[in-house]
C-alpha atoms as an extended CHARMM CRD file, in Angstrom:
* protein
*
       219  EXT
         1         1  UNK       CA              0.0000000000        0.0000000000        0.0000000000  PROA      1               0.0000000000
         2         2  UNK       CA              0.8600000000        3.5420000000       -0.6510000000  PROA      2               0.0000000000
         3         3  UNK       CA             -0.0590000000        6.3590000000        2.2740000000  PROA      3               0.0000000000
         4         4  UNK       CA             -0.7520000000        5.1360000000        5.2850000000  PROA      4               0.0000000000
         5         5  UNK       CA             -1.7430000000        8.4370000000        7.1520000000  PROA      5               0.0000000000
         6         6  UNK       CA             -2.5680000000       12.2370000000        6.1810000000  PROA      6               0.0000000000
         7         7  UNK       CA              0.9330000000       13.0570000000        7.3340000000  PROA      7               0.0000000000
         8         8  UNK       CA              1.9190000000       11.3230000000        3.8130000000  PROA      8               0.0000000000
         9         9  UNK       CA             -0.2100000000       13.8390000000        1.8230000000  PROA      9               0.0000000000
        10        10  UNK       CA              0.8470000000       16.9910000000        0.2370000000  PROA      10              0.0000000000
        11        11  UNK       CA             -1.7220000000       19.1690000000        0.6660000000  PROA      11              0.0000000000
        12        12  UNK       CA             -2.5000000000       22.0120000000       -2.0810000000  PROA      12              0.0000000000
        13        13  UNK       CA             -5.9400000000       23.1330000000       -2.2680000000  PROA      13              0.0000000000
        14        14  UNK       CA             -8.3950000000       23.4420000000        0.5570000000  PROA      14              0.0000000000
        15        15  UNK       CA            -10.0460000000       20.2360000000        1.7800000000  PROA      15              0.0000000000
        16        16  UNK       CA            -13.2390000000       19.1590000000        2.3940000000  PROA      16              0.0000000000
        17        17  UNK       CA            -13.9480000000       15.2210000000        3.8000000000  PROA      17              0.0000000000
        18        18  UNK       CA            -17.2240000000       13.6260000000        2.3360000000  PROA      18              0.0000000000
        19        19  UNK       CA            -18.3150000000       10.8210000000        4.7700000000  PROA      19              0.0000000000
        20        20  UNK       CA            -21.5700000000        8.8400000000        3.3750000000  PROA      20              0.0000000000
        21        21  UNK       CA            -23.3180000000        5.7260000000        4.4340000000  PROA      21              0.0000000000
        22        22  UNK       CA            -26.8320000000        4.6780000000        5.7760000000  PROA      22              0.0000000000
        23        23  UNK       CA            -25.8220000000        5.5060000000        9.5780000000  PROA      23              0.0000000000
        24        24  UNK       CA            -28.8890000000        3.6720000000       10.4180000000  PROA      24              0.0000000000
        25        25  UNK       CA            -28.3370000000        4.0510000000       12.9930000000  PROA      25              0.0000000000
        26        26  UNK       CA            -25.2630000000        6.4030000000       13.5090000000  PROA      26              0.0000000000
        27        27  UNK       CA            -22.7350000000        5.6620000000       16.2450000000  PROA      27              0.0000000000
        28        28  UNK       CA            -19.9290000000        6.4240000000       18.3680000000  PROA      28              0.0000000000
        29        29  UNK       CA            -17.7010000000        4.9620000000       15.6270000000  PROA      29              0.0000000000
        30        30  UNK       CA            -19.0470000000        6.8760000000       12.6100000000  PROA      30              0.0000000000
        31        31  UNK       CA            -18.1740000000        9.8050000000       14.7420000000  PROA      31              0.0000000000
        32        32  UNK       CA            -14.7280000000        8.9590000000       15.7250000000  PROA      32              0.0000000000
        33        33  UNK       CA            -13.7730000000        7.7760000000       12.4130000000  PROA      33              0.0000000000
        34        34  UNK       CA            -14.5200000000       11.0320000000       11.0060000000  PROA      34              0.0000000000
        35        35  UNK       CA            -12.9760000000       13.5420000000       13.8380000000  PROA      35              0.0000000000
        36        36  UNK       CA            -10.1930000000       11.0000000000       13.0170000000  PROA      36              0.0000000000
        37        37  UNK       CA             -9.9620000000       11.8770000000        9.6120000000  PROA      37              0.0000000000
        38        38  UNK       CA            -10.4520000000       15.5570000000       10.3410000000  PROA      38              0.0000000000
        39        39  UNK       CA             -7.9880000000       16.1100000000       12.0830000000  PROA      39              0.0000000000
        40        40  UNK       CA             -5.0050000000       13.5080000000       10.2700000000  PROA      40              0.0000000000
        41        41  UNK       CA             -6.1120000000       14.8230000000        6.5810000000  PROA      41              0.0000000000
        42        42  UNK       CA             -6.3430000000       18.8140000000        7.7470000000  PROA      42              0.0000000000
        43        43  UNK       CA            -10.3180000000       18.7050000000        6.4390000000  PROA      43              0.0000000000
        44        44  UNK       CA            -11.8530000000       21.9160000000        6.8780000000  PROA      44              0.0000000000
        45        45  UNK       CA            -14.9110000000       20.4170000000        7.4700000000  PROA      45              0.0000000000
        46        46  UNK       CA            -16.5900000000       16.7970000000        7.5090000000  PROA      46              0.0000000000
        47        47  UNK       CA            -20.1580000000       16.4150000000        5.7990000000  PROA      47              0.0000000000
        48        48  UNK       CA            -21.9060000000       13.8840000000        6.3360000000  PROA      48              0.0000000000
        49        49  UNK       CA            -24.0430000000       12.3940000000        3.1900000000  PROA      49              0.0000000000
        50        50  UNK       CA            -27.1810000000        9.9210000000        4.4270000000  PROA      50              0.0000000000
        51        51  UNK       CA            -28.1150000000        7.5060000000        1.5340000000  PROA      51              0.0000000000
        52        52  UNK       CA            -31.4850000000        8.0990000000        0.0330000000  PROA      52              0.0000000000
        53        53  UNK       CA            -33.9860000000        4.7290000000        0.1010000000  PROA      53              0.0000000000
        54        54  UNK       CA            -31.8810000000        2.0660000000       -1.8460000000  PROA      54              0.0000000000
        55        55  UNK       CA            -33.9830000000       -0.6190000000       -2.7950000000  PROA      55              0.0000000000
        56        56  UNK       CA            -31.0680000000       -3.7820000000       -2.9880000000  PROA      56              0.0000000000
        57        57  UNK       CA            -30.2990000000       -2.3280000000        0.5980000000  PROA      57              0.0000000000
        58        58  UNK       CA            -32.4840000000       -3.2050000000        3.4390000000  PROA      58              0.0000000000
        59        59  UNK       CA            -33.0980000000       -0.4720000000        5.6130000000  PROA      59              0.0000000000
        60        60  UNK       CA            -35.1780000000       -1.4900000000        8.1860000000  PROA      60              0.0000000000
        61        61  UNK       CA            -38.1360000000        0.2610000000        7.7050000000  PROA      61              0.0000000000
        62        62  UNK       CA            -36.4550000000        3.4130000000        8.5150000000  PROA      62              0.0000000000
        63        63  UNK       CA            -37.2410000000        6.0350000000        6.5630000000  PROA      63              0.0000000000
        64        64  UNK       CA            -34.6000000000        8.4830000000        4.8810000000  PROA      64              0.0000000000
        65        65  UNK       CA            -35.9570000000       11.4150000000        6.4810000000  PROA      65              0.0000000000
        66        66  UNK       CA            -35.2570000000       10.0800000000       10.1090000000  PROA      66              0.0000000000
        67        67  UNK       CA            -31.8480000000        8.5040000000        9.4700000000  PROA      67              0.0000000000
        68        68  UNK       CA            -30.9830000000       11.8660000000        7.6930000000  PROA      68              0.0000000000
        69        69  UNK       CA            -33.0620000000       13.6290000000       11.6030000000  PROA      69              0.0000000000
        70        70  UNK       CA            -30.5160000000       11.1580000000       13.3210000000  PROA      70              0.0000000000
        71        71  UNK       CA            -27.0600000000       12.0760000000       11.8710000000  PROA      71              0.0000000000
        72        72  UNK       CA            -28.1820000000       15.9530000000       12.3940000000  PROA      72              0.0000000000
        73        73  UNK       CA            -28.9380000000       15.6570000000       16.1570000000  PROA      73              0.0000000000
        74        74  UNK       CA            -25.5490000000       13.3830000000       16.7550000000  PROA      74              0.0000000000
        75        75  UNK       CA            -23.3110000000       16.3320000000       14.7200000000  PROA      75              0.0000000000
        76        76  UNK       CA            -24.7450000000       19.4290000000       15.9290000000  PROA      76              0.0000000000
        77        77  UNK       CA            -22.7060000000       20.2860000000       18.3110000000  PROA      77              0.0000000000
        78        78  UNK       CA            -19.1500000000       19.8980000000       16.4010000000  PROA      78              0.0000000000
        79        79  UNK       CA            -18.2180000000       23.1300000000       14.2900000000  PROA      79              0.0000000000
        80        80  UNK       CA            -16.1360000000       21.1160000000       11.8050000000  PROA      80              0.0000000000
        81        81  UNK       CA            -19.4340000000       18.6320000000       11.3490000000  PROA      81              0.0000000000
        82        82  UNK       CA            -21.8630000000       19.6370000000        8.9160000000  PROA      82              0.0000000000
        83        83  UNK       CA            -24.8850000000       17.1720000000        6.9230000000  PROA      83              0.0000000000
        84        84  UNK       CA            -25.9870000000       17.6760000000        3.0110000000  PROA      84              0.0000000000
        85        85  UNK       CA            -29.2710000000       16.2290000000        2.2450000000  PROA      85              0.0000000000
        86        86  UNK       CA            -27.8210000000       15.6620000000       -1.6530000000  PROA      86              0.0000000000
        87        87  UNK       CA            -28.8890000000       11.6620000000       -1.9140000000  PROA      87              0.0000000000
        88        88  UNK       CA            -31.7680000000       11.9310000000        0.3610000000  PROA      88              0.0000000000
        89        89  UNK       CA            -33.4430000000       14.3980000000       -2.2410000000  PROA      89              0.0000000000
        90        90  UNK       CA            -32.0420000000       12.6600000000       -5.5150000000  PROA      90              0.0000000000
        91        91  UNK       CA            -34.8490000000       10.7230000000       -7.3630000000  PROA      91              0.0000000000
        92        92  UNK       CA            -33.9750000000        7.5620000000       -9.1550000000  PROA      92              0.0000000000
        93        93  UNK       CA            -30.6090000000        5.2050000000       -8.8130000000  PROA      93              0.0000000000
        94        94  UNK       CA            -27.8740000000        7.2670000000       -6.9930000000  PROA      94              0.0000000000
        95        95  UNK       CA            -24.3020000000        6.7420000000       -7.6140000000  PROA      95              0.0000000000
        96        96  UNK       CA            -21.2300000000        8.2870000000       -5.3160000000  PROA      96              0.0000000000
        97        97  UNK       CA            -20.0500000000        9.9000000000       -8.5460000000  PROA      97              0.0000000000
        98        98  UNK       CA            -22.9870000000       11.4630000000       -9.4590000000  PROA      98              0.0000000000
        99        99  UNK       CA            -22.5260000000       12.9960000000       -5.0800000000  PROA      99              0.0000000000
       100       100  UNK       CA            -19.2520000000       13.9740000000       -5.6080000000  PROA      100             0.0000000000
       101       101  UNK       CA            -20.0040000000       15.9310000000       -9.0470000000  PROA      101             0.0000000000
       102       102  UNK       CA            -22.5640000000       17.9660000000       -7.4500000000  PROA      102             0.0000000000
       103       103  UNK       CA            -20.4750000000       18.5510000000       -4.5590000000  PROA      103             0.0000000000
       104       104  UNK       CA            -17.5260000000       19.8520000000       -6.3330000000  PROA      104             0.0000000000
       105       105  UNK       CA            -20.2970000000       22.3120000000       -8.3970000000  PROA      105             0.0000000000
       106       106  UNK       CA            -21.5110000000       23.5510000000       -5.1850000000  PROA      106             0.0000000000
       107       107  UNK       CA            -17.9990000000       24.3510000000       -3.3240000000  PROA      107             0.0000000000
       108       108  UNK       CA            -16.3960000000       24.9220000000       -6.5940000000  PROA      108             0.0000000000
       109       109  UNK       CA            -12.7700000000       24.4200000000       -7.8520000000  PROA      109             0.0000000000
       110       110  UNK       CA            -10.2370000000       25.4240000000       -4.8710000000  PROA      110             0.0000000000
       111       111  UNK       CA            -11.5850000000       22.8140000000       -2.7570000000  PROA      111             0.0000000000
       112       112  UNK       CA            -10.4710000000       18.7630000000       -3.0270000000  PROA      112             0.0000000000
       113       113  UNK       CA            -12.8720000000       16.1450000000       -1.7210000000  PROA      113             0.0000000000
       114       114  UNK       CA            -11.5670000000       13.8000000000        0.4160000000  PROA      114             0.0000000000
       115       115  UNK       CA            -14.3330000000       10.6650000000        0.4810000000  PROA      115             0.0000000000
       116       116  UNK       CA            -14.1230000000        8.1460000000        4.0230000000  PROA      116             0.0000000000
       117       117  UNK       CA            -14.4760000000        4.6520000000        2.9330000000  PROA      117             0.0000000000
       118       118  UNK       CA            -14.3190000000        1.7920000000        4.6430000000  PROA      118             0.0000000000
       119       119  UNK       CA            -11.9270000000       -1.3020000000        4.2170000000  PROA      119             0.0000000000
       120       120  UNK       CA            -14.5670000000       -2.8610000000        2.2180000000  PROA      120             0.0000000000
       121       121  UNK       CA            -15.7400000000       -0.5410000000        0.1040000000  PROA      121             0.0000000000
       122       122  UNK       CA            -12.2210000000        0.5740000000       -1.0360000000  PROA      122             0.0000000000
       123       123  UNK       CA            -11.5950000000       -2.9210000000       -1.6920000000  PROA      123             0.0000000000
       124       124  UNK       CA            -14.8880000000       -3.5150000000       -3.8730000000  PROA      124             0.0000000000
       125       125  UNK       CA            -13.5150000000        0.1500000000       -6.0130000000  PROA      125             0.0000000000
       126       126  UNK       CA            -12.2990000000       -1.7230000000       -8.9490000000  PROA      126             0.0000000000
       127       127  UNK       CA            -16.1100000000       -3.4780000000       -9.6260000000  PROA      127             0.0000000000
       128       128  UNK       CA            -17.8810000000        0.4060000000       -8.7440000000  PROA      128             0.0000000000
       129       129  UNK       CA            -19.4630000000        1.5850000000      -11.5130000000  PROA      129             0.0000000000
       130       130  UNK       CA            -17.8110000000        4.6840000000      -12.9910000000  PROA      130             0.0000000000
       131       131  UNK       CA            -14.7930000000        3.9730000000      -10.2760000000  PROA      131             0.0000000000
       132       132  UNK       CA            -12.0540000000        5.5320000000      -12.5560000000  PROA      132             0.0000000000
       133       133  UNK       CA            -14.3800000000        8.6570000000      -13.1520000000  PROA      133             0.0000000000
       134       134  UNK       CA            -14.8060000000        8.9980000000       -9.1680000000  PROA      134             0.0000000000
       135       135  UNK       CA            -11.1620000000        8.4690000000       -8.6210000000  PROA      135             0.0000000000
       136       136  UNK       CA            -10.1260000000       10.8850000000      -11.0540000000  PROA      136             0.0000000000
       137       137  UNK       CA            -12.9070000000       13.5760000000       -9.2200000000  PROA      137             0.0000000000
       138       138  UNK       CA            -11.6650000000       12.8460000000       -5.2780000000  PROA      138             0.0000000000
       139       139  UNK       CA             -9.4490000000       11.3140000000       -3.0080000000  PROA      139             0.0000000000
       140       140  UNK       CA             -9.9990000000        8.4040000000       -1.0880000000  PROA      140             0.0000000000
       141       141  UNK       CA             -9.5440000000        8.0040000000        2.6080000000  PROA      141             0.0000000000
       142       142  UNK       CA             -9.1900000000        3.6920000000        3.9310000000  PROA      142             0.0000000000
       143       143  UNK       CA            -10.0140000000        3.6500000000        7.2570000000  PROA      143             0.0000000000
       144       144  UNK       CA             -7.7860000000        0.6060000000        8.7580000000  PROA      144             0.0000000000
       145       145  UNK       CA             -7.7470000000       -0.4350000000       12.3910000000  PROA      145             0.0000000000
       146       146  UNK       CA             -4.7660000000        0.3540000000       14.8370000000  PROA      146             0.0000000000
       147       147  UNK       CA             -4.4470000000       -3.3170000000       14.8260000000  PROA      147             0.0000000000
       148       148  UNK       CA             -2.7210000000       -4.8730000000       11.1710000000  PROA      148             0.0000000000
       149       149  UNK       CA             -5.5360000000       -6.1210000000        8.8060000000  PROA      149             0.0000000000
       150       150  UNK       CA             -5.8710000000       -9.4210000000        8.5520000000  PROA      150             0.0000000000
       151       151  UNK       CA             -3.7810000000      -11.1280000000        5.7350000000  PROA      151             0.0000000000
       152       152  UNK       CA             -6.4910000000      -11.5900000000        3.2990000000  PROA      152             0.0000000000
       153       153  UNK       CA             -7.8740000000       -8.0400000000        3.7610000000  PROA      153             0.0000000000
       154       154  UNK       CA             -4.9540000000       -6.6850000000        3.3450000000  PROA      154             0.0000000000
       155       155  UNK       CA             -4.4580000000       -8.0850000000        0.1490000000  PROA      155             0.0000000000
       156       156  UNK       CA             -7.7340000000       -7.5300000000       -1.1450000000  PROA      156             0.0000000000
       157       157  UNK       CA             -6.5700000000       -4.0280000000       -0.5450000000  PROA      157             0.0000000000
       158       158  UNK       CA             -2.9090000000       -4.0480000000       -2.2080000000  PROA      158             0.0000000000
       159       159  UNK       CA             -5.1880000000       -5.2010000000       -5.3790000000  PROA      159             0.0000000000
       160       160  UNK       CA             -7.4130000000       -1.9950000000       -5.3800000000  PROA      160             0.0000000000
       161       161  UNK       CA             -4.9190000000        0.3040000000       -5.4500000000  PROA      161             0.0000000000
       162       162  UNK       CA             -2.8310000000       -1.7570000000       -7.7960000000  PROA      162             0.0000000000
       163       163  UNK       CA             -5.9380000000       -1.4870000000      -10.2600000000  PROA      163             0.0000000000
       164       164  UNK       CA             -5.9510000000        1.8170000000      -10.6580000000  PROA      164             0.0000000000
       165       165  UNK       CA             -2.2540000000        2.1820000000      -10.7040000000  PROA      165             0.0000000000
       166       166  UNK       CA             -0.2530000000        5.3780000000      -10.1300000000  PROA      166             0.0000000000
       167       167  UNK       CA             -3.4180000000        7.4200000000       -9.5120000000  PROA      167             0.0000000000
       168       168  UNK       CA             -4.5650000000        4.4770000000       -7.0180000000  PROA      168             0.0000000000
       169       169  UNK       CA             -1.2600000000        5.1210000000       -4.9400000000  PROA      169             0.0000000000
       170       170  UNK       CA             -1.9230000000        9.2590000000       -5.3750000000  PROA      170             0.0000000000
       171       171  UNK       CA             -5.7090000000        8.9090000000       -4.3500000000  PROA      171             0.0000000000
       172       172  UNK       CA             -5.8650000000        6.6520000000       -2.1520000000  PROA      172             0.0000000000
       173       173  UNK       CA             -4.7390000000        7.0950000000        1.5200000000  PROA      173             0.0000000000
       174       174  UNK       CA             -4.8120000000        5.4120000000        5.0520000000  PROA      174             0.0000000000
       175       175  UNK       CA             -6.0280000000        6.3600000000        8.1850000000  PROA      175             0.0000000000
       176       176  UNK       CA             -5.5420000000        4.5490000000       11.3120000000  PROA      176             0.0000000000
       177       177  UNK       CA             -8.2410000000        4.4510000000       13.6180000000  PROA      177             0.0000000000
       178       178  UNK       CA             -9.0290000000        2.5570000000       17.1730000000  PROA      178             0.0000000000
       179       179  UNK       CA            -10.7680000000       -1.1450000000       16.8780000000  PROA      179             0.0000000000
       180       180  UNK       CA            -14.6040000000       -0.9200000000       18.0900000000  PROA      180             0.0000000000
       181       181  UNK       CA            -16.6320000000       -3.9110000000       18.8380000000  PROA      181             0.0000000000
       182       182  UNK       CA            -19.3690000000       -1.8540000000       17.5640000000  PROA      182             0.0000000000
       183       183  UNK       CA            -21.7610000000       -1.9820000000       14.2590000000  PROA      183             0.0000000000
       184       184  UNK       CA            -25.1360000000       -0.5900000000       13.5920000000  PROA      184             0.0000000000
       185       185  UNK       CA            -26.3160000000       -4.2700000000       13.1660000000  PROA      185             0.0000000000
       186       186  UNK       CA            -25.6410000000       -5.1760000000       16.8380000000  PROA      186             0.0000000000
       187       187  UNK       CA            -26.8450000000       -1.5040000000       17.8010000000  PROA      187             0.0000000000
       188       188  UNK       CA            -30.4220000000       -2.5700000000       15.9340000000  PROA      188             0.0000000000
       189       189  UNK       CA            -30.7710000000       -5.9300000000       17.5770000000  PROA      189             0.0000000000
       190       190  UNK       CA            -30.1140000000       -4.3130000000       21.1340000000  PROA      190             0.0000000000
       191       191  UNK       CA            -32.4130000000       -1.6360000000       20.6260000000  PROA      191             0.0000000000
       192       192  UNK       CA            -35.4250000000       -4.2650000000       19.5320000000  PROA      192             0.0000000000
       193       193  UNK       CA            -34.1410000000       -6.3700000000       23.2300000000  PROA      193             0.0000000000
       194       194  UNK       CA            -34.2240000000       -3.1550000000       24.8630000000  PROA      194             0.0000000000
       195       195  UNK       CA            -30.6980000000       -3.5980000000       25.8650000000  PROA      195             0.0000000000
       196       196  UNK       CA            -28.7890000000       -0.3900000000       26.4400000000  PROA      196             0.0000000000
       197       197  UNK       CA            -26.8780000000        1.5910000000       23.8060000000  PROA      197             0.0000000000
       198       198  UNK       CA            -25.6290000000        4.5610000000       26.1330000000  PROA      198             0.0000000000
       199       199  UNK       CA            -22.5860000000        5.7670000000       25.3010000000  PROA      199             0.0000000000
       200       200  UNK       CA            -22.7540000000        3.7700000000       22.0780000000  PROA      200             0.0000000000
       201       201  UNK       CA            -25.1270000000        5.8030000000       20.5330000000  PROA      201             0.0000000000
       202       202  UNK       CA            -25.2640000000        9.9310000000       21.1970000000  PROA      202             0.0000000000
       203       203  UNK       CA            -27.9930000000       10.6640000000       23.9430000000  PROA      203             0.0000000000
       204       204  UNK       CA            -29.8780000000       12.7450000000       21.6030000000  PROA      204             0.0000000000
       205       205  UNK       CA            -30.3270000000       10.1660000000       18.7920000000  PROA      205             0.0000000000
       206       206  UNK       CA            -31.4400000000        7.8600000000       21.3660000000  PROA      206             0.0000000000
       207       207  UNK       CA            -34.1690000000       10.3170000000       22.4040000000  PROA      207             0.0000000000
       208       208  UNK       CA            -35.3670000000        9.9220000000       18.7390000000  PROA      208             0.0000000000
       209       209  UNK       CA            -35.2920000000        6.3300000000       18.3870000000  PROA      209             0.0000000000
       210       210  UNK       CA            -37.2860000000        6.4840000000       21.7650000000  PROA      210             0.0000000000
       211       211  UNK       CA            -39.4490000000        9.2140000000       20.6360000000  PROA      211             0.0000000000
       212       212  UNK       CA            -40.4000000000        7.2950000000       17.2600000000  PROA      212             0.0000000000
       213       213  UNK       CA            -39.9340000000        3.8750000000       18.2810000000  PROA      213             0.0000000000
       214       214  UNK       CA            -37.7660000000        3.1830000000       15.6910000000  PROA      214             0.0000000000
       215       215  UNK       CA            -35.7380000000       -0.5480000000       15.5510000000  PROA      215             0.0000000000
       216       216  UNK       CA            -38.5640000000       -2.2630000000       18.1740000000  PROA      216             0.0000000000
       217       217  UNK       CA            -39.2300000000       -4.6750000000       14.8760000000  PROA      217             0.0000000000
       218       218  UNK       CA            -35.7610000000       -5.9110000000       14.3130000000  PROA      218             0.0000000000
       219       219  UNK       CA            -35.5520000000       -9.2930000000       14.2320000000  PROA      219             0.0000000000
């Protein structure tokens, strides 16, 4: 692998990180992950992009406007933390690209886009549709534990960037962040058992799970 931290980067333009995902619901990892990345990659700010309703995604019958509700309440506070509503409000199949060109329209030129990924997803790149397009339009930021990646991970990895070549090494960096026994899955399942998620979970998005009895139905 190439960059294994922001410290690798040169940095030219302003930055702005682009963190997206279903946070359904959000956590105490989303949020570390990206004050993480913040801070390592010199981001002037992190927005947060909530998927719209995917249908080959289950989302548990919660709705787009309430995971979108969720991530607000849980960033509020943090002055580097901001939310777009872009995919919630796009009609029809929605593909990062497509996020990332409307971005860059709305901010304009001077500023790079920094996308968080996870492991997984940056591994998956070379099947994405339109992946050389996005590369070519932002930089990638691979979250990796503090703890090595386990061998087969890793290499699934090493082949990504190798795809894509010299621009996979100059687009794609690392960012080492603590190991958390934690997943919006487990978060779900607890919430239907009415197990606690304090501390897990921000206190104000569990007043709105609460409040709208979201999660009591998963299975």
């Amino acid at each position: 692998m190439c960059n294994y931290s922001g410290s690798d980067v040169v940095f030219m333009a302003k930055r702005i990180g682009v963190f997206g995902g279903s946070f359904n619901p959000l956590h105490i990892g989303h949020l570390i992950v990206a004050e993480a990345a913040w801070q390592e990659f010199n981001l002037e700010q992190v927005v947060f992009v909530p998927t719209g309703d995917t249908p080959h995604k289950n989302m548990h019958h919660i709705s787009k406007i309430d995971r979108f509700e969720m991530v607000k309440m849980a960033i509020k506070e943090n002055p580097h933390f901001s939310i777009s509503s872009i995919e919630i409000e796009r009609k029809g199949l929605s593909y990062t690209v497509d996020t990332i060109k409307q971005l860059h329209a709305e901010w304009g030129s001077e500023y790079d886009i920094y996308f968080i990924a996870g492991t997984d997803a940056v591994a998956d790149m070379p099947t994405w549709k339109y992946n050389e397009e996005l590369l070519d339009s932002c930089h990638f930021i691979c979250c990796l534990l503090y703890t090595s990646p386990s061998p087969s991970s890793e290499e699934r990895i090493k082949q990504a960037v190798a795809y894509f070549g010299k621009k996979g090494c100059e687009k794609i960096h690392f960012l080492r962040t603590p190991e958390l026994e934690i997943s919006s899955t487990i978060l779900r399942k607890w919430i239907a058992s009415n197990r606690s998620v304090k501390y897990m979970i921000p206190d104000s998005v569990i007043q709105y799970i609460n409040i709208h009895n979201l999660y009591k139905d998963e299975e």
